[in-house]
mmJSON file of the N, C-alpha and C atoms, coordinates in Angstrom:
{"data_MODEL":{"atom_site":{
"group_PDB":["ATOM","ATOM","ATOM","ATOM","ATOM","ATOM","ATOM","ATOM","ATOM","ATOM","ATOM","ATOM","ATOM","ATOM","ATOM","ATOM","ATOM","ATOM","ATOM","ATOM","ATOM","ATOM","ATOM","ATOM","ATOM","ATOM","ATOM","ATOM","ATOM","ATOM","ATOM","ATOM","ATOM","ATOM","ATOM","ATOM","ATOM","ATOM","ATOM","ATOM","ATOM","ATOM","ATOM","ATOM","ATOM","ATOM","ATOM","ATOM","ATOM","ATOM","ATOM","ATOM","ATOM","ATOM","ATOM","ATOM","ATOM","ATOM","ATOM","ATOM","ATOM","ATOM","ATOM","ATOM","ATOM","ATOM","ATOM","ATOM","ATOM","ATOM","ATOM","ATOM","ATOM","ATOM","ATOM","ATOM","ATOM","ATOM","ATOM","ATOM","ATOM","ATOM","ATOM","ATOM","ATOM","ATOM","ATOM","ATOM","ATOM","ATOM","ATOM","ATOM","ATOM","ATOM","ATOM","ATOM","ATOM","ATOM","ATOM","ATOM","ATOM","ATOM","ATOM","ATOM","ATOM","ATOM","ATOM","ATOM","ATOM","ATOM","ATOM","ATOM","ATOM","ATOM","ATOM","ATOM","ATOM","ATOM","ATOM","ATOM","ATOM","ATOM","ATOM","ATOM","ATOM","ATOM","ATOM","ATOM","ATOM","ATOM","ATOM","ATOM","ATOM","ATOM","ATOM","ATOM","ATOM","ATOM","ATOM","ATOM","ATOM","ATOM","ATOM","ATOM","ATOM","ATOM","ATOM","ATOM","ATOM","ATOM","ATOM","ATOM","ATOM","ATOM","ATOM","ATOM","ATOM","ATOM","ATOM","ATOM","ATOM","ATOM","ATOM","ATOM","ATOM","ATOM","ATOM","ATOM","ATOM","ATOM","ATOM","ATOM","ATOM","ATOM","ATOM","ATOM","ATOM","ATOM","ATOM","ATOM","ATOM","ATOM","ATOM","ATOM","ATOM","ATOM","ATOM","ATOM","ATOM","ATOM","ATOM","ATOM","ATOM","ATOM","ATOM","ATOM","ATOM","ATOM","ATOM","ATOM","ATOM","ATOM","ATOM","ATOM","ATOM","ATOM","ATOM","ATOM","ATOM","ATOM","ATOM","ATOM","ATOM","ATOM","ATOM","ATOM","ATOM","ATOM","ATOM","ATOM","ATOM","ATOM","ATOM","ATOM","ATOM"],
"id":[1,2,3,4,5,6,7,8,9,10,11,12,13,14,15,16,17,18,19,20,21,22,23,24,25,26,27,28,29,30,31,32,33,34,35,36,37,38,39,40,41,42,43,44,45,46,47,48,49,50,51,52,53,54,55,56,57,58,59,60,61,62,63,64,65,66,67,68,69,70,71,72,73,74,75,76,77,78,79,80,81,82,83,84,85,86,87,88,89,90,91,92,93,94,95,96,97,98,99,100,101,102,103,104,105,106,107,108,109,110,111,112,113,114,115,116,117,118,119,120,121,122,123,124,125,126,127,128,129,130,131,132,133,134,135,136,137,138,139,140,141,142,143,144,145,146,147,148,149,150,151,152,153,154,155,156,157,158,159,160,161,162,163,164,165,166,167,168,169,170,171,172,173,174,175,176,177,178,179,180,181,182,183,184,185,186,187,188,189,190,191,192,193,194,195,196,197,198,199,200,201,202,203,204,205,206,207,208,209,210,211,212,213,214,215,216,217,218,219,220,221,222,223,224,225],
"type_symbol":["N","C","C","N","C","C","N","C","C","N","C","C","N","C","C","N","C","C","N","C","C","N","C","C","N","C","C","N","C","C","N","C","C","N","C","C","N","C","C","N","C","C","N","C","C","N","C","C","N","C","C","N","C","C","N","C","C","N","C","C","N","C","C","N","C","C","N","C","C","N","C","C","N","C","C","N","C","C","N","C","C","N","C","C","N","C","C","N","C","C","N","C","C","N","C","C","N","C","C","N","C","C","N","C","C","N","C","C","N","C","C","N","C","C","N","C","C","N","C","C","N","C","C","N","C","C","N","C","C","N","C","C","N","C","C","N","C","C","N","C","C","N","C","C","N","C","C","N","C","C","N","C","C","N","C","C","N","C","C","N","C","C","N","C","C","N","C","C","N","C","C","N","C","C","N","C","C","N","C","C","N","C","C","N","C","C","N","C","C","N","C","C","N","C","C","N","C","C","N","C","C","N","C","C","N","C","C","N","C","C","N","C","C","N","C","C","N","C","C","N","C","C","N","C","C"],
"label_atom_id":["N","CA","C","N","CA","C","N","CA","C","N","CA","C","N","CA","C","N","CA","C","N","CA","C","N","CA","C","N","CA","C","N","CA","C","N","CA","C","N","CA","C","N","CA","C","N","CA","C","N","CA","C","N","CA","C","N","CA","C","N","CA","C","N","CA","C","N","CA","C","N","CA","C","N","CA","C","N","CA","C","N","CA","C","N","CA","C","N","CA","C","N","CA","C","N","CA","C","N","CA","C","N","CA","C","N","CA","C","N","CA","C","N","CA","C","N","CA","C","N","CA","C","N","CA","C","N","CA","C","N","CA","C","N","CA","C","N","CA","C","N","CA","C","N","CA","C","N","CA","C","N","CA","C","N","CA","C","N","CA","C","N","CA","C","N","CA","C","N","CA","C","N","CA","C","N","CA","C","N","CA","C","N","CA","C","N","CA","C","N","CA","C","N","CA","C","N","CA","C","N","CA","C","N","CA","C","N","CA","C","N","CA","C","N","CA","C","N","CA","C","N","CA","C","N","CA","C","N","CA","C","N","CA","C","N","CA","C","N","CA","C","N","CA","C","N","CA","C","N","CA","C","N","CA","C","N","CA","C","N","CA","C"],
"label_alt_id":[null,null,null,null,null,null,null,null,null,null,null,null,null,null,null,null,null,null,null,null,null,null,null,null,null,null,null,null,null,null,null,null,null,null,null,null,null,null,null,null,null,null,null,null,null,null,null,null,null,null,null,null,null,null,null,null,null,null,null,null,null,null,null,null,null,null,null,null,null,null,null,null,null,null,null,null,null,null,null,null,null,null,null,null,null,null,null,null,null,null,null,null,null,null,null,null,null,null,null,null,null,null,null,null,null,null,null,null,null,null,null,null,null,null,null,null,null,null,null,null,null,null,null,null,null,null,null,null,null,null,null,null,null,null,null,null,null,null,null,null,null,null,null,null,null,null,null,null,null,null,null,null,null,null,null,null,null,null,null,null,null,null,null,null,null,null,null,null,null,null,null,null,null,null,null,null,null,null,null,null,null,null,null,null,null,null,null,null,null,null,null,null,null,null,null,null,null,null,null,null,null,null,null,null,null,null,null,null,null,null,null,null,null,null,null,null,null,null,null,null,null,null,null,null,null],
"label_comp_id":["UNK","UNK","UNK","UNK","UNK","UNK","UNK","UNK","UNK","UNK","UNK","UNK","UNK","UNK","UNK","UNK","UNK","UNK","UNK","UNK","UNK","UNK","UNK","UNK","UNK","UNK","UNK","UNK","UNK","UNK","UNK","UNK","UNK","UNK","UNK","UNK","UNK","UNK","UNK","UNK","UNK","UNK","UNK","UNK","UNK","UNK","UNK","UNK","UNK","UNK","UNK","UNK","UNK","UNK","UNK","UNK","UNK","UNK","UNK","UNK","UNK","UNK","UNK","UNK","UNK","UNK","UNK","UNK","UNK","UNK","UNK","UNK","UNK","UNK","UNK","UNK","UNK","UNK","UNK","UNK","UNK","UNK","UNK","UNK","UNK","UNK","UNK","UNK","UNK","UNK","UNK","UNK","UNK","UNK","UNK","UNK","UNK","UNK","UNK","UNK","UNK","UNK","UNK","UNK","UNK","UNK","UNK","UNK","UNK","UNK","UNK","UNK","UNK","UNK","UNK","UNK","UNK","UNK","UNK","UNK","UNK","UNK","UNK","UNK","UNK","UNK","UNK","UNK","UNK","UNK","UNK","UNK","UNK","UNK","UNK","UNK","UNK","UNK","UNK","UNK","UNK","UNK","UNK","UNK","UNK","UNK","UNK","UNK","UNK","UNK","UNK","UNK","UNK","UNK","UNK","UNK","UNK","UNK","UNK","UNK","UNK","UNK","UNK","UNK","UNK","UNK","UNK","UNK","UNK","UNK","UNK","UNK","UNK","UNK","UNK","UNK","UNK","UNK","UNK","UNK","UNK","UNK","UNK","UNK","UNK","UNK","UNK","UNK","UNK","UNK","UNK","UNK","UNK","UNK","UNK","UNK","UNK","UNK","UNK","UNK","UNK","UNK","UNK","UNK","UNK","UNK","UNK","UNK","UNK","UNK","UNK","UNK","UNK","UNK","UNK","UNK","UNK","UNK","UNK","UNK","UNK","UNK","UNK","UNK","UNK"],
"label_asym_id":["A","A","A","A","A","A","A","A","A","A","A","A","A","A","A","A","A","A","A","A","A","A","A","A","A","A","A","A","A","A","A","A","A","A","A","A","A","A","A","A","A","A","A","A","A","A","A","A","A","A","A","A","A","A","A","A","A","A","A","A","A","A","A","A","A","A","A","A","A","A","A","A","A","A","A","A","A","A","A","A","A","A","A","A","A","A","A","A","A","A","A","A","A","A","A","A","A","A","A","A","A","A","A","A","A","A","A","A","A","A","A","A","A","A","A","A","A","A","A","A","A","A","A","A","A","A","A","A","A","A","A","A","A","A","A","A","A","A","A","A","A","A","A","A","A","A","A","A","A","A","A","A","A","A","A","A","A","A","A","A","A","A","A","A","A","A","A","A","A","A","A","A","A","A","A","A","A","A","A","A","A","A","A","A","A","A","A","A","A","A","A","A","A","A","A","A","A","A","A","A","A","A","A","A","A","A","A","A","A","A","A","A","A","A","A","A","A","A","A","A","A","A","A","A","A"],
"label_entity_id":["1","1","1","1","1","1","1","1","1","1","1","1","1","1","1","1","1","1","1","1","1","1","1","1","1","1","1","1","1","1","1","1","1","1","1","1","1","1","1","1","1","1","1","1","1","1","1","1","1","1","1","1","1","1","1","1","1","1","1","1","1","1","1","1","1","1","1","1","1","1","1","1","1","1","1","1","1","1","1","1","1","1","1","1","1","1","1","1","1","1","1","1","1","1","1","1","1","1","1","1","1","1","1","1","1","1","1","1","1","1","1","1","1","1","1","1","1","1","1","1","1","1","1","1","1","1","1","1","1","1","1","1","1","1","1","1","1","1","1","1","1","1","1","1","1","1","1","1","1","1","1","1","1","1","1","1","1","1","1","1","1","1","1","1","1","1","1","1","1","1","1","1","1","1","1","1","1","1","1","1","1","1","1","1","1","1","1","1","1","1","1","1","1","1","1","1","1","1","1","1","1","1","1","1","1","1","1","1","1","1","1","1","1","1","1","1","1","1","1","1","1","1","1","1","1"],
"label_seq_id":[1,1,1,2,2,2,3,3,3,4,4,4,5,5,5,6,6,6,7,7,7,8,8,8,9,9,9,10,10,10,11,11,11,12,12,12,13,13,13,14,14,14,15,15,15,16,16,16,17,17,17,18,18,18,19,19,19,20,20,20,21,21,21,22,22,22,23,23,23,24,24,24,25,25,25,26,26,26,27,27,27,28,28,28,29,29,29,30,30,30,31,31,31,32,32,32,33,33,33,34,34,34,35,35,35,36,36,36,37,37,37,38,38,38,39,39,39,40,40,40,41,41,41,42,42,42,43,43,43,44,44,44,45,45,45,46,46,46,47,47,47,48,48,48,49,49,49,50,50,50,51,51,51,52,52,52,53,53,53,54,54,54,55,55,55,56,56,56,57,57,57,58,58,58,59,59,59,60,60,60,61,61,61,62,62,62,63,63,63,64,64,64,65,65,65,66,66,66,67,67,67,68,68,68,69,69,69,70,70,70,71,71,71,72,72,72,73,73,73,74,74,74,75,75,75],
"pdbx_PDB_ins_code":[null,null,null,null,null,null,null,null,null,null,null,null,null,null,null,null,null,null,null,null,null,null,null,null,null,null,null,null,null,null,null,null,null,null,null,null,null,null,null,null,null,null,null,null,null,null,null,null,null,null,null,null,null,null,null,null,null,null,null,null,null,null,null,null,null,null,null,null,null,null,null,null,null,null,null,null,null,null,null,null,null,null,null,null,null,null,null,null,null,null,null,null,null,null,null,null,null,null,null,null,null,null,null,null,null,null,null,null,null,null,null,null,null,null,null,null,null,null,null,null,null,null,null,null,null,null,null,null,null,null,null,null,null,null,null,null,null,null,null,null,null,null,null,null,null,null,null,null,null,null,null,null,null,null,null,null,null,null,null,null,null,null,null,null,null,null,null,null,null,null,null,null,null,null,null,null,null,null,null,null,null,null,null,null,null,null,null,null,null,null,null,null,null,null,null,null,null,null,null,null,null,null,null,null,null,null,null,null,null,null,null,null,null,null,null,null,null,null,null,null,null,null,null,null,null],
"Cartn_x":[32.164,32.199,32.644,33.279,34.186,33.411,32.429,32.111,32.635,33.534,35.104,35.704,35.913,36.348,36.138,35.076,34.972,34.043,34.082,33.47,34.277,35.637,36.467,36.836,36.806,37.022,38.57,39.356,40.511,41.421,42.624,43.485,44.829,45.519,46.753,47.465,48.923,49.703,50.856,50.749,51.951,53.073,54.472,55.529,56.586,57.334,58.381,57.624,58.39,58.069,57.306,56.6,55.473,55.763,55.413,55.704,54.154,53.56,52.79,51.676,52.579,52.652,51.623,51.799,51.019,49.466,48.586,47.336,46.494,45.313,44.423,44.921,45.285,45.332,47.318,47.692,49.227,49.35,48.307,48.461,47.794,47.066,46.101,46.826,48.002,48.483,49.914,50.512,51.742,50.686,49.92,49.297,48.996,48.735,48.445,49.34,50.864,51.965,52.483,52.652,53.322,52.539,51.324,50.676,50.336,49.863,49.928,48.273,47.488,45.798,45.193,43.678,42.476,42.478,42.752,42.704,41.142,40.186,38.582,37.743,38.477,37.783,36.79,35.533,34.646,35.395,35.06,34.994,36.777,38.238,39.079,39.721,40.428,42.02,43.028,43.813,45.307,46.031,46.83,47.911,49.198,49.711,51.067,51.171,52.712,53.572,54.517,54.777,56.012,56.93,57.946,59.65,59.226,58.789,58.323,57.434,57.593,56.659,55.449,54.91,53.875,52.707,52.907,52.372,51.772,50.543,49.749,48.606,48.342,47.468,46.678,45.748,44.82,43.94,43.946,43.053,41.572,40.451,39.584,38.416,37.788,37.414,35.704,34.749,33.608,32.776,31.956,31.038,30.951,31.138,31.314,32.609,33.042,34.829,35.591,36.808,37.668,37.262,37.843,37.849,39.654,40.499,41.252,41.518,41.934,42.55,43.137,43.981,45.533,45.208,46.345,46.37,47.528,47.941,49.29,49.228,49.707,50.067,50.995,49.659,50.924,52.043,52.174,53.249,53.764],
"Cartn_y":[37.921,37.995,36.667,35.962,34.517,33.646,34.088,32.596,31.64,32.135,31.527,30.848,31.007,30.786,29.13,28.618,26.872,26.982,27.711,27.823,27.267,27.35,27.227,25.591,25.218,23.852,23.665,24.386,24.106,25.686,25.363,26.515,25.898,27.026,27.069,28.085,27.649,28.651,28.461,29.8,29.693,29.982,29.462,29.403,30.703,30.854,32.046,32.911,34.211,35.595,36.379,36.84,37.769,39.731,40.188,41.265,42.251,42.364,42.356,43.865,44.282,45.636,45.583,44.244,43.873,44.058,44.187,44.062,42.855,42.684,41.615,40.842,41.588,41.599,40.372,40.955,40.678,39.274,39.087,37.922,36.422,37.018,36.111,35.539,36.355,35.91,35.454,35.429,35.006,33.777,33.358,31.651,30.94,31.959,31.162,30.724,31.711,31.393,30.167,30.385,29.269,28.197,27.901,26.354,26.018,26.686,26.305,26.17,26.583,26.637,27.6,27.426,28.327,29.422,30.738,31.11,31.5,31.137,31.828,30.049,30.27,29.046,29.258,29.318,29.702,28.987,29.214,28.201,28.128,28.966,28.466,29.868,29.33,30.714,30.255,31.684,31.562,32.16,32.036,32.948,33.112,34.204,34.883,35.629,35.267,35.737,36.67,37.596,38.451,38.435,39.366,39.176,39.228,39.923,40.179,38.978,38.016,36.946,37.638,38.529,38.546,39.449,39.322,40.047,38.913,38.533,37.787,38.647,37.648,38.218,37.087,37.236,36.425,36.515,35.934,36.116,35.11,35.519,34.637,34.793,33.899,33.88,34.199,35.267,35.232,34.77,34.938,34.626,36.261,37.387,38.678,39.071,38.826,39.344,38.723,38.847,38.63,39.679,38.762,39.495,39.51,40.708,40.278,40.962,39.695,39.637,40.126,41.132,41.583,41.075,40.261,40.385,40.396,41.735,41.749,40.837,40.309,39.277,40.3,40.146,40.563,40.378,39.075,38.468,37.495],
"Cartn_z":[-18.167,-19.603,-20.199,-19.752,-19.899,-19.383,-18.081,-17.705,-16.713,-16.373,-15.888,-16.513,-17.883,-18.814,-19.14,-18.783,-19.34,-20.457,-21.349,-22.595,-23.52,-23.868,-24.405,-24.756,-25.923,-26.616,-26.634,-27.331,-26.834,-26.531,-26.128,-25.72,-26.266,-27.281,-27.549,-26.999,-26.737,-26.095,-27.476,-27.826,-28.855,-28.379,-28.995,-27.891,-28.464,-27.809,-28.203,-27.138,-27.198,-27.18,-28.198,-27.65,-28.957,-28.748,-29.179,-29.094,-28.682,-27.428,-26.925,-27.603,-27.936,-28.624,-30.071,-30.303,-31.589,-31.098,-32.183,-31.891,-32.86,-32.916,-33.275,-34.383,-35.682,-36.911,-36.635,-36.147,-36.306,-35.328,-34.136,-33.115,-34.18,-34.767,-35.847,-36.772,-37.15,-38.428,-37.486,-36.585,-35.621,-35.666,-35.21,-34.741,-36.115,-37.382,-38.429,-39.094,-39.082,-39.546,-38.872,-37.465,-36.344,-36.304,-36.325,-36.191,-37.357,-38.238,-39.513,-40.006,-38.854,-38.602,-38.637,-39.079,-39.086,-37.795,-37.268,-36.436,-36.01,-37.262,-36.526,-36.269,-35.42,-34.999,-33.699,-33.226,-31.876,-30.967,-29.617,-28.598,-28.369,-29.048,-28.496,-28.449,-27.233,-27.032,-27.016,-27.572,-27.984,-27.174,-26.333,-25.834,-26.103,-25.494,-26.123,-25.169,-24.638,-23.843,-24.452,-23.628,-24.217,-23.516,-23.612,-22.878,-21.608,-20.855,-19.219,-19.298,-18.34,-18.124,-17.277,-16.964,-15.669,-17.032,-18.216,-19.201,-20.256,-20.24,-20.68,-21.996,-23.289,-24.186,-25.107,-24.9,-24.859,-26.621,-27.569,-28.332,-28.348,-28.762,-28.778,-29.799,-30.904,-32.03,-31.617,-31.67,-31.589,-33.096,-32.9,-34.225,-34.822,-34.546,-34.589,-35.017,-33.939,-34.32,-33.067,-33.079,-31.957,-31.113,-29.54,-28.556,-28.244,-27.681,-27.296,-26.145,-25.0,-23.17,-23.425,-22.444,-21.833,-19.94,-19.528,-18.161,-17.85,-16.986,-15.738,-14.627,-14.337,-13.102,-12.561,-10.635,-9.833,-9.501,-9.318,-8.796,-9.446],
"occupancy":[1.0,1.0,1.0,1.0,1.0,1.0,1.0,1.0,1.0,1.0,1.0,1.0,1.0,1.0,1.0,1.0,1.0,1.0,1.0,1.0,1.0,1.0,1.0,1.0,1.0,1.0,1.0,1.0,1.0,1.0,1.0,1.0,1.0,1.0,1.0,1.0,1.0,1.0,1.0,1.0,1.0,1.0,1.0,1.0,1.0,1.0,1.0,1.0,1.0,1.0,1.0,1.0,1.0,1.0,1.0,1.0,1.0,1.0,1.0,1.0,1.0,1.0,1.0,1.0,1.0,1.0,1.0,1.0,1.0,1.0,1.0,1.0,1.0,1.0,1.0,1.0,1.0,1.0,1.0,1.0,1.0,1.0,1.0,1.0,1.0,1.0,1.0,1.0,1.0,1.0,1.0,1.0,1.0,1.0,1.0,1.0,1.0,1.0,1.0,1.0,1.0,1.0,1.0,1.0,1.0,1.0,1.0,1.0,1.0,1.0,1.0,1.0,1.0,1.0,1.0,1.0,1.0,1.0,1.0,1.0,1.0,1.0,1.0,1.0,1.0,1.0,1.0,1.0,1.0,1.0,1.0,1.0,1.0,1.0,1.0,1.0,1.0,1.0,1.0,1.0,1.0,1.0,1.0,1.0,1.0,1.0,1.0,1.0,1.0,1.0,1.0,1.0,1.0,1.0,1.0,1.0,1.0,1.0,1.0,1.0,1.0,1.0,1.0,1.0,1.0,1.0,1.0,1.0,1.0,1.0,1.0,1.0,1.0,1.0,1.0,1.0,1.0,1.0,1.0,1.0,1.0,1.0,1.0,1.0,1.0,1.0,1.0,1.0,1.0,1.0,1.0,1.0,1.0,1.0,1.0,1.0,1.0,1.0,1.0,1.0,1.0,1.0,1.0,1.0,1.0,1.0,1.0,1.0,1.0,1.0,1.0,1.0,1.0,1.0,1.0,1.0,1.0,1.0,1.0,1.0,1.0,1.0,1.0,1.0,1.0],
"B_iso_or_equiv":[0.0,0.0,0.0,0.0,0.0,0.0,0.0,0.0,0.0,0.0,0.0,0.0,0.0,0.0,0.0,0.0,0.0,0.0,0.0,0.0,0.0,0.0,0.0,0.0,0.0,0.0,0.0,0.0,0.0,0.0,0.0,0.0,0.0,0.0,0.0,0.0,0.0,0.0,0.0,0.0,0.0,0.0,0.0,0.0,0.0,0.0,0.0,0.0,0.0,0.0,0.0,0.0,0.0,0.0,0.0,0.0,0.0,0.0,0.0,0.0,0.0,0.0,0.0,0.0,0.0,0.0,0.0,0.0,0.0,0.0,0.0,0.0,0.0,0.0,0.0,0.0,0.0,0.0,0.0,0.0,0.0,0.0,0.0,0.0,0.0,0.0,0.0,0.0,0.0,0.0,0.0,0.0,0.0,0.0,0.0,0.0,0.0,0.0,0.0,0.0,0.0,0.0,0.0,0.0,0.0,0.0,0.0,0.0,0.0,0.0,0.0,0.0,0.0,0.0,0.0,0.0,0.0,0.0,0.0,0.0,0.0,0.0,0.0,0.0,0.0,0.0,0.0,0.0,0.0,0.0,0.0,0.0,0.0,0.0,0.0,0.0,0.0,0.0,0.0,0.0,0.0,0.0,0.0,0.0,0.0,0.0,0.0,0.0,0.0,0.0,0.0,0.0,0.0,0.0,0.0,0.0,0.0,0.0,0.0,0.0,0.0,0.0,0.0,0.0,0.0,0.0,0.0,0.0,0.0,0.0,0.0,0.0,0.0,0.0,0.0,0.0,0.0,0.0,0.0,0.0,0.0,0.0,0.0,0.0,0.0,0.0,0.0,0.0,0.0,0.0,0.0,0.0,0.0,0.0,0.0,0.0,0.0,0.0,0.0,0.0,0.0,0.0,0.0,0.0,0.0,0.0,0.0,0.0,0.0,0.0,0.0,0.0,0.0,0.0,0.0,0.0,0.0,0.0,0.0,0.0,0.0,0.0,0.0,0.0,0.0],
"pdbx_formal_charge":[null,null,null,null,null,null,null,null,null,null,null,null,null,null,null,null,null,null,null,null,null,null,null,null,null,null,null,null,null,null,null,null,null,null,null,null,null,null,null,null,null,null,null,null,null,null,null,null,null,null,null,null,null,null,null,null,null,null,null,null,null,null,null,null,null,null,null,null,null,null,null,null,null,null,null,null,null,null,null,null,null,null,null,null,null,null,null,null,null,null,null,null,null,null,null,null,null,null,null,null,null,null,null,null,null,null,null,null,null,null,null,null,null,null,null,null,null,null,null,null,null,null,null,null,null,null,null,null,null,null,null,null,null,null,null,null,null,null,null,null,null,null,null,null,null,null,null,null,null,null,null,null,null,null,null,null,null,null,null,null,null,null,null,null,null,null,null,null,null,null,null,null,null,null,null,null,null,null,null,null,null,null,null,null,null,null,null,null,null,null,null,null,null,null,null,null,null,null,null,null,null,null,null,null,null,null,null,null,null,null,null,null,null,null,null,null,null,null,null,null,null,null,null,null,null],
"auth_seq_id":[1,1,1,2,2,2,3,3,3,4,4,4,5,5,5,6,6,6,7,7,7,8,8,8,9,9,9,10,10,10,11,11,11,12,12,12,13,13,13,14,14,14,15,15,15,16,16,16,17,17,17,18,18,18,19,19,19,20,20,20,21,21,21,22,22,22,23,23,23,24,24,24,25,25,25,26,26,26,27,27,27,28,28,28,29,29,29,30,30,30,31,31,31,32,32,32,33,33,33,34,34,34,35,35,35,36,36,36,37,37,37,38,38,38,39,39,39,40,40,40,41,41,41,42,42,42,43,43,43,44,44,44,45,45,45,46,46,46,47,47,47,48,48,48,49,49,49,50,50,50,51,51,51,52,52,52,53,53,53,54,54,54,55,55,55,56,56,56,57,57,57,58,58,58,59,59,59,60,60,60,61,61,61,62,62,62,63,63,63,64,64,64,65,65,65,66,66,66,67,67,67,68,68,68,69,69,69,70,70,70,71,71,71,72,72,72,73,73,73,74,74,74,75,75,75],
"auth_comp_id":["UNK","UNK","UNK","UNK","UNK","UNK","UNK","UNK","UNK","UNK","UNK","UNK","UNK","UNK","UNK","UNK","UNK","UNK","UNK","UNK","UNK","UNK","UNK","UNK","UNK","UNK","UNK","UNK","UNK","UNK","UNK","UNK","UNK","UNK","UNK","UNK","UNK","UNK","UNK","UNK","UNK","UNK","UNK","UNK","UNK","UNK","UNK","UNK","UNK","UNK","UNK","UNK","UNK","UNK","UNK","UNK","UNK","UNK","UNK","UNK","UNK","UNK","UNK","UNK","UNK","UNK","UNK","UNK","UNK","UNK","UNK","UNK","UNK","UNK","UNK","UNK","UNK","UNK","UNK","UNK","UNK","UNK","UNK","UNK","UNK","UNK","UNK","UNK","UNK","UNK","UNK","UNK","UNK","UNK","UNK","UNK","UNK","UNK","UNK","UNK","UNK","UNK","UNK","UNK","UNK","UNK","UNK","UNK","UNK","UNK","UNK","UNK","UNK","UNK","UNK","UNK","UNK","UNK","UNK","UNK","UNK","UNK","UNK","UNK","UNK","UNK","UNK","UNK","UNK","UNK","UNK","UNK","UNK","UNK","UNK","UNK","UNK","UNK","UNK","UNK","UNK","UNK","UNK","UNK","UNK","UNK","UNK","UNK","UNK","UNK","UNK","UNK","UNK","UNK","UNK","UNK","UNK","UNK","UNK","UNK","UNK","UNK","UNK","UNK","UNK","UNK","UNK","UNK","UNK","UNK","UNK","UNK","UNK","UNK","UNK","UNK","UNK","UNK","UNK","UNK","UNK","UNK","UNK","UNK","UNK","UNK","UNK","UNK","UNK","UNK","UNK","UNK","UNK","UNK","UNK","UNK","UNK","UNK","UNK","UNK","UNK","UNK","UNK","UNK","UNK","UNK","UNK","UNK","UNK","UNK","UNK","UNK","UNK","UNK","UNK","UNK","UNK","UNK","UNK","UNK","UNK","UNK","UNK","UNK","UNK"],
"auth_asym_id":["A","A","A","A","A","A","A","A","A","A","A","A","A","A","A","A","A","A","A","A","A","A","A","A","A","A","A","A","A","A","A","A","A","A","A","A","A","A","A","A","A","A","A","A","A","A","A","A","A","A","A","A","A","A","A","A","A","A","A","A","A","A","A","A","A","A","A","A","A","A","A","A","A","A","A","A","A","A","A","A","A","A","A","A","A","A","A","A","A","A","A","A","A","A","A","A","A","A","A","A","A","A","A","A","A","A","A","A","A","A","A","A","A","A","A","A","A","A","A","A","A","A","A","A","A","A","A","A","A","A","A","A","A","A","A","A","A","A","A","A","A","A","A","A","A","A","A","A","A","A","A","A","A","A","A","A","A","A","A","A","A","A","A","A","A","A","A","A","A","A","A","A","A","A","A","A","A","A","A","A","A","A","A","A","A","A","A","A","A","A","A","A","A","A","A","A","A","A","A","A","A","A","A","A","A","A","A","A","A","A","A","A","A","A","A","A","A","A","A","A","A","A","A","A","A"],
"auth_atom_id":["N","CA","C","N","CA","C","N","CA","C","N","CA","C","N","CA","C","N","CA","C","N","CA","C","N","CA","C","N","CA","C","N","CA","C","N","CA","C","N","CA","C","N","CA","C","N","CA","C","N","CA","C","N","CA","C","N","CA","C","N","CA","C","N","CA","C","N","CA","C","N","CA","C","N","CA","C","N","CA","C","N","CA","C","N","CA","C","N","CA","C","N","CA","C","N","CA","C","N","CA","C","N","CA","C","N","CA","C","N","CA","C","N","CA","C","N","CA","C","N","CA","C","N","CA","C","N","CA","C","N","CA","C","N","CA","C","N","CA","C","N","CA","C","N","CA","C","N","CA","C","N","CA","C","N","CA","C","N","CA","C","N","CA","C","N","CA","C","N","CA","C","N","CA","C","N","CA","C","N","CA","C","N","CA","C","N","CA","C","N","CA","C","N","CA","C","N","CA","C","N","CA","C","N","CA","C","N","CA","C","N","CA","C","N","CA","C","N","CA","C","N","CA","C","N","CA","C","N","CA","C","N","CA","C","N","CA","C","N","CA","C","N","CA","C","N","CA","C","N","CA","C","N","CA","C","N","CA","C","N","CA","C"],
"pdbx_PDB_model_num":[1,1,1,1,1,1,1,1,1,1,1,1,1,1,1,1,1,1,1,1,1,1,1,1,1,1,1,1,1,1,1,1,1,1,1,1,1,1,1,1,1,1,1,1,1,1,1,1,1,1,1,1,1,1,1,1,1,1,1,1,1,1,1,1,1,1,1,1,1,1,1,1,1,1,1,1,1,1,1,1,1,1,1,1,1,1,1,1,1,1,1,1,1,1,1,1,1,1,1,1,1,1,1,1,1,1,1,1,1,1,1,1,1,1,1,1,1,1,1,1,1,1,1,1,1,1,1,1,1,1,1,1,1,1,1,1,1,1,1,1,1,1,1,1,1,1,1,1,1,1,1,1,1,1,1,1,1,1,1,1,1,1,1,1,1,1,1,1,1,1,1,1,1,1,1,1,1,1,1,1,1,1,1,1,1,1,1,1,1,1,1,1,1,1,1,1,1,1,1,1,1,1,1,1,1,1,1,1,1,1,1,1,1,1,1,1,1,1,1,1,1,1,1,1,1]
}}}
């Protein structure tokens, strides 16, 4: 679905803890508040970490709508 993910122009990792619990609407406006930028931008992802580090969330801008990742890390 990704491609192996080399589609992507750039990648931000927003910093803090996020509250993973949030969904599309609330991760969009956490990156627009915190960087101070356009969040529908094509071609880039955002991530957000929450308190448990092995808990990853991924947003990404389609020409449609966002898509948004969740990945658990095993280890």
């Amino acid at each position: 679905m990704l491609n192996g993910a080399t589609c992507f122009q750039n990648v931000y990792i927003v910093c803090g803890y996020t509250d993973l619990r949030s969904g599309i609407d609330k991760l969009a406006s956490i990156f627009d508040r915190q960087a101070g930028k356009n969040p529908f931008v094509p071609d880039t992802l955002y991530l957000f970490c929450g308190r448990k580090t092995d808990r990853i969330k991924g947003l990404v801008w389609k020409k449609d709508g966002f898509l948004l990742l969740y990945k658990r890390l095993e280890q």
